[in-house]
Each structure stands twice: as structure tokens, then as C-alpha cells.
N, C-alpha and C positions, 0 to 999 in steps of 0.2 A: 504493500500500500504506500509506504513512503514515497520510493525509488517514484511512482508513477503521481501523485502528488506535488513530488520538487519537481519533476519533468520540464512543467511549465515556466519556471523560473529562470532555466538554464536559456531555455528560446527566447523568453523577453528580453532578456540580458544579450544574447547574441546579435537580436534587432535591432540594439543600441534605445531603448526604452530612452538609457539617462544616460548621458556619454561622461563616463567615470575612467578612475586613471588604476582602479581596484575595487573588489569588490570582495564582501565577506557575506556568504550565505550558511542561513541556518536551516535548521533540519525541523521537524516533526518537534512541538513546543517543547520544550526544559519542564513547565507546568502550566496549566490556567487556575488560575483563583482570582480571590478579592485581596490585591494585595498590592500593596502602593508606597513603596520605600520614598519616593519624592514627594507627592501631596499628602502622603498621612503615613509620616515615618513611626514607625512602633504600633500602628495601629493593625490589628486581629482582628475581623476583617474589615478593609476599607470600603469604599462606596459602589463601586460596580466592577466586572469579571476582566481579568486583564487576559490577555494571551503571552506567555512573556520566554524571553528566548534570551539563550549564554551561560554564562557562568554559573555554577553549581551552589553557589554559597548565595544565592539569592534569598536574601529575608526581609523583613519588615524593615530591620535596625541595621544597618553596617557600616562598615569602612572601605575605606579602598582596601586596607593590608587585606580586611577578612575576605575582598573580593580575591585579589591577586591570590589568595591559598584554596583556591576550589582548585578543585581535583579533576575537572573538565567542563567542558562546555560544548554544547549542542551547535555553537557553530563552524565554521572550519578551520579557521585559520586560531592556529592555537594561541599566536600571544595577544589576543583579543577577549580579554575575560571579563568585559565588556554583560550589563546586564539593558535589554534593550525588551521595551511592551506597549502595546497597543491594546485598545478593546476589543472584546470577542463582537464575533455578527450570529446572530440570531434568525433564522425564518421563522413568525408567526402564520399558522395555516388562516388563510383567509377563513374556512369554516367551521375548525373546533376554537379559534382563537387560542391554542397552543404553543408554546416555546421549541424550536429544537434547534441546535449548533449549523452551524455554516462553516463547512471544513475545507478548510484553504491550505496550498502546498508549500508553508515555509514562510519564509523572511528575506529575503534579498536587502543587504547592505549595499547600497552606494558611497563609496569614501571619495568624493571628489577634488580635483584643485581647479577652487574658483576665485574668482574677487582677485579684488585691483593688491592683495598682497603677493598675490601667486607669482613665481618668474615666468611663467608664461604667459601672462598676462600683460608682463612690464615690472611685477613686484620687484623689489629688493632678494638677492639670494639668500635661502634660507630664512625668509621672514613669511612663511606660510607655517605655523605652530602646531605642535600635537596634543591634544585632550590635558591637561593639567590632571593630576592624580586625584582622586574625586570628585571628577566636573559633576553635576548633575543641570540635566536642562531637557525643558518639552516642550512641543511644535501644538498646534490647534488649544482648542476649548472644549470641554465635557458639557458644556451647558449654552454652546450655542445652539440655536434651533433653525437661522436665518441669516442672509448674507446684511451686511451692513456698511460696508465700505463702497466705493466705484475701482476697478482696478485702475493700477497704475497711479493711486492715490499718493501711494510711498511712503505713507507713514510703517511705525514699527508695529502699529494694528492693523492695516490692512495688509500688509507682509504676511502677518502672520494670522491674518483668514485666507491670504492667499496661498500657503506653505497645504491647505489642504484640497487633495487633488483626487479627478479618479477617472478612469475609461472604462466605458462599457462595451466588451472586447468580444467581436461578431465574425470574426473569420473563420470560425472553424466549420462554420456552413454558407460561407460565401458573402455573408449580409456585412457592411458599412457597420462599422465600431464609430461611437462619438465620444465626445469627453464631455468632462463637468461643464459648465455651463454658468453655472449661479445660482441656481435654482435647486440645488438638492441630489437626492438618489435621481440615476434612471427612472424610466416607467415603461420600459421592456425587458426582457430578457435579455442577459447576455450570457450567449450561450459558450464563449471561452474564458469567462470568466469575468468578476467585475474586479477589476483593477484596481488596487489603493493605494494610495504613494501620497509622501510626506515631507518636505523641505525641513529639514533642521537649521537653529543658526547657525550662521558663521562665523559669527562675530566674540569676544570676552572682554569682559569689563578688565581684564589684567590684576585683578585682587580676587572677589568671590567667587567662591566653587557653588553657591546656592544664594539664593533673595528668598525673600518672604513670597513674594507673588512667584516664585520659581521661574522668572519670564526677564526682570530687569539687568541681571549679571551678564546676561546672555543677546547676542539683538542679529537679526538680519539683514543680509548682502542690502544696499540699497535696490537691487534689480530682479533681487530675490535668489535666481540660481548663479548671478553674480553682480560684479559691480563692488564698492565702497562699504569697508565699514563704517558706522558712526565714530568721531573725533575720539582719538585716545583709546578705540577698542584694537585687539587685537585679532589680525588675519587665525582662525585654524583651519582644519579640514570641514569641509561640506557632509554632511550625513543626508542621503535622501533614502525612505525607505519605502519598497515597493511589496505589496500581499497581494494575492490573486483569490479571491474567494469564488469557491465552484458553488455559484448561485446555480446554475445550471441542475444540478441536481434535481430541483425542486419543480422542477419548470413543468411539469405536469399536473401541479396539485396547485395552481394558481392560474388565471386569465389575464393578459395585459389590457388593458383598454378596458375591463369590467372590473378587476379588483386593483386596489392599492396595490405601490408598490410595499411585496410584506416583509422586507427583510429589516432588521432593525437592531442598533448598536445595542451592546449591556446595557449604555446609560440613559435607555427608555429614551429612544432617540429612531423616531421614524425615517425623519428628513435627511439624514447623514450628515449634516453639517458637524455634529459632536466628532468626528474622527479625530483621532490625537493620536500624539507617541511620543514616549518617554527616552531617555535613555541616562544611565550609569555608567560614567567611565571606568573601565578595570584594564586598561592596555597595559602591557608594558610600553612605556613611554618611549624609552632609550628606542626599543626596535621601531615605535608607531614614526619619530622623529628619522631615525635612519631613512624609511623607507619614502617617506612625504621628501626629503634633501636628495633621495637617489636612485630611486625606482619611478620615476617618471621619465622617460629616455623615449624621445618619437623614435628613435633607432631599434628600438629593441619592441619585444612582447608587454617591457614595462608601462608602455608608451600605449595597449591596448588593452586595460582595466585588465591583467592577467595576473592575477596573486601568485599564483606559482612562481613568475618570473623575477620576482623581486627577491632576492639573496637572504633580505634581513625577514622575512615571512615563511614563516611554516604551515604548507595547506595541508591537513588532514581528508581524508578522504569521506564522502559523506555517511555512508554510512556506519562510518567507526563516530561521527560526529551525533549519530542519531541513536549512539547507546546511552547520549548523554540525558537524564531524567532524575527526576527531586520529587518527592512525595510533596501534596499540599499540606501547607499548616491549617488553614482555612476547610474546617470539617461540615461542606453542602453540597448540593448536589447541585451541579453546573453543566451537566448535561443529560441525554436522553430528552423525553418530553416532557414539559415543565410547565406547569402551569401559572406561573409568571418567572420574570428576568428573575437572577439574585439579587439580593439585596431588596433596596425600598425603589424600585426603579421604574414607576410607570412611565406610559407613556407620555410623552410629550412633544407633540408637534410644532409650539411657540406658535406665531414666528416668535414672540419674546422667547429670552432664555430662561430655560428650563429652571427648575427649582431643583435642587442640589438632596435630598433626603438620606440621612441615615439611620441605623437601624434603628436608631433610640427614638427618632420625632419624625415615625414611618405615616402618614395618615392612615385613619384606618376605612 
């Protein structure tokens, strides 16, 4: 099941999806729970289902040292112990009103060199930076329901409603693929898959590894996939991350054009604006730094997102990468059929954003 799963990762990547200089893929998730070491550090369980992939040592509370001492990680490049999540997708049946998992093939890393610090850009050499040793930082909103910005506005909020992306991917039977739009989920099928990708920033305030709003330490490309940082931030690597969820599955037990579209985030989130993702730095630095200063060569394989080819990187193979799995702390049932999301998670369509509920002040 894995093997045919990732399948589809390795061809979006081939087609140049997102034109990267490396690329770290993960395998069949590390765990899913309720569990959120960046917006509710120490909290048992947090607010809605994460899907979340890397390093072994993934808990509510940690360090970077407790990261760097897992004992493996789900995805392939070994000095990448990196802990990285997004929300689970959900099909409700249009006619039992139902819960049930949307099973998608992996995680696809994009490590980009973008922005005006890059040298190939024109940057300064070596002023393109690797992850600081407990960076923590995350792209989108859980509680948006609705777009709010004009594109091309440029501020560091509509950046970052623009950082969330998606295509609805039709070739596998010949039909015209579209992308987002403004407007939310599809409202067809797509039958190779709905596509989900995510812009990280680029940018570091140069002192905090975390902010209170987990958004401020951290700021995006002015152009988005490049361009300027903000005065005084520092150039790192580009994180973009791409899911394929086989909506496809389902597509006989739903009507386009008569029913809603049914698939719907953890965070009781119909419209799909709420997509996000997280990530926890655990790299080894020293190698992450090597590799950004000397595996980028147009001459070489390094020069064509090929991890293998870069000297300071170790690719495991994938599935030695998909022995890697952690039991949940978090004791509920998050999959099979469900008769509602985890958590306190209705729905909500907004367009205002959604209200936020925990288990303690769930309405009833």
C-alpha cells in the first residue's frame, strides 16, 4: 500500500510541480493525533487531528537536543530530524453525515533557494542560512473560513493567505486540472488527486526561534516564492510542502453539481481555507549549511533538486524510511467512521472565522 501511495509524489516532483534545488520526502505518517508542540506546547490533546511526519521523538514538550536523539525518522534523508504537520482531510458522506479519513500518499518537502539573498539570485555568497537549532514556525490559519486580502497586496497577511495553495488534478482521465482560485475547495472531483501545497517563510527575525503569535519571528519572500526579505530579517531556505489526497476514492458515494463539496479539514472547516502547516527544526545544521553553500551546482545533479547528489546528505531509501512509526499519546479514535471530527470541531463555513473550541468550552 505505501510503495503505490508515494507513487504519486515521485511524478509531481518529476513534472517540476515546484522547481527546488532538493527535496526531502516522507513516507506513510510517523503518527496522527491531537497534538501540537507549536500552538499548545505541553498540551494532551490539542484542538484538532494533525497528520505529522519525521522524527521519532515527536511530543507535546521538547527540545531541539530531544529532537536530534530520535532514533529515526519517516522521512528520507537522514540528517533531517526535522518534525513537520499539517491537518488530517476528512470525507463526510453526503447521506449518513459521517466522518471517514482521506488517505493521501506522503509528504513531499521542497527545500528551495529563493529571494534576493540567494547567489543565484545576485545574493551575497553564503548568505542564504540554514534553520537555527529550534526554529519553530507555521504557514496559513486554522480559523480562517474566507479569503480576505486582493492578491499581490504584499503585505505579510496576505502573503501569508496567499502561502495556501491547491490543484484539483484531472489527468488521469484526460479532463483539464484547475487550481485554487479564491474561493475555497473545488466542487468537482478530482480524480488524480486534490493537491495541497504550502509556502513556508523565508525570512528570521535573527534573535527568536518562536513569538507569541508563532507568525512574527518569522515573515515572507516579498513575492512570496521569492523576492526581499523584510529590513534586518535574514535570507534561509524556502520550505514548500506538497500532499496529494486520493479524494478520488470516494467519488462514487457523492454527486458534483447536487451535493457539496464533502470533504472537510479536522478543524471543522468545509471551505478549505483553514489549511496550514507546521514545522520543527531538528536538522543537523552543520550538514543543512554544507549543503545550501555547495550542492546547488547547475553543472551537476545538485543543480536538479536530486538529494542523493549532494555529498553532505544521506538518502535512505523509502521504505527503510516507512519503518519509521511512534504510538499516539493522545488515546481516541481518529479514524474508521466517526460520527463527528475529534475534538470540539464543528462545522464551520464562516465566511467569518471560525471559532476556535476546546474540549473544556465544547458547546453542547
Amino acid at each position: 500500500m505505501f510503495l503505490s501511495s508515494f507513487a504519486p509524489f515521485v511524478t509531481l516532483a518529476s513534472v517540476g510541480v515546484a522547481n527546488a534545488w532538493f527535496r526531502v520526502a516522507c513516507t506513510d505518517p510517523l503518527v496522527q493525533e491531537r497534538l501540537d508542540p507549536i500552538v499548545s506546547p505541553g498540551g494532551n490533546p490539542s484542538q484538532h487531528v494533525h497528520t505529522i511526519h519525521g522524527a521519532s521523538n515527536f511530543n507535546p514538550t521538547y527540545s531541539f537536543d530531544n529532537l536530534r536523539a530520535s532514533n529515526c525518522t519517516n522521512c528520507v534523508v537522514a540528517q533531517d530530524l526535522s518534525n513537520y504537520w499539517f491537518p488530517k482531510l476528512y470525507f463526510q458522506d453526503p447521506k449518513t453525515k459521517l466522518f471517514e479519513p482521506v488517505p493521501n500518499g506522503g509528504l513531499l518537502v521542497y527545500y528551495q533557494n529563493r529571494g534576493n539573498g540567494d547567489k543565484s539570485n545576485g545574493g551575497p555568497v553564503r548568505s542564504l542560512k540554514a534553520f537555527p537549532p529550534g526554529l519553530r514556525m507555521l504557514t496559513g490559519d486554522a480559523k480562517r473560513r474566507s479569503k480576505r486580502y486582493p492578491v499581490g497586496l504584499g503585505t505579510q497577511a496576505e502573503l501569508r493567505e496567499r502561502a495556501v495553495q491547491w490543484s484539483c488534478l484531472r489527468y488521469s482521465n484526460g479532463q483539464t486540472g484547475y487550481d485554487d482560485n479564491g474561493t475555497g475547495f473545488p466542487t468537482t472531483n478530482c480524480e488524480s488527486g486534490l493537491n495541497a501545497r504550502l509556502h513556508m517563510p523565508a525570512c528570521w527575525d535573527g534573535v527568536n526561534l518562536d513569538s507569541a503569535d508563532h507568525i512574527s519571528h518569522t515573515a515572507y519572500l516579498s513575492g512570496l516564492d521569492n523576492g526581499a526579505c523584510p529590513a534586518g530579517f535574514i535570507y534561509m531556505m524556502k520550505l514548500f510542502y506538497e500532499v496529494t489526497w486520493d479524494v478520488n476514492s470516494f467519488a462514487k458515494r457523492w454527486t458534483p453539481g447536487t451535493d457539496k463539496w464533502p470533504f472537510v479539514y479536522a478543524t471543522g472547516d468545509p471551505t478549505g481555507f483553514s489549511w496550514h502547516g507546521d514545522f520543527q527544526n531538528g536538522w543537523d545544521v552543520t550538514a543543512l549549511q554544507n549543503a545550501i553553500d555547495n550542492c546547488n551546482n547547475p553543472n551537476d545533479d545538485t543543480g536538479k533538486g536530486i538529494a542523493e547528489a549532494c555529498r553532505f546528505l544521506t538518502v535512505k531509501s523509502a521504505a527503510l524510511a516507512n519503518t519509521c512509526k511512534i504510538a499516539p499519546l493522545v488515546k481516541e479514535t481518529i479514524n474508521g467512521t466517526l460520527s463527528k471530527l475529534p475534538g470540539c470541531n464543528p462545522l464551520q463555513a464562516g465566511p467569518q472565522d471560525a471559532t476556535i473550541y476546546t474540549d473544556a468550552n465544547c458547546p453542547k
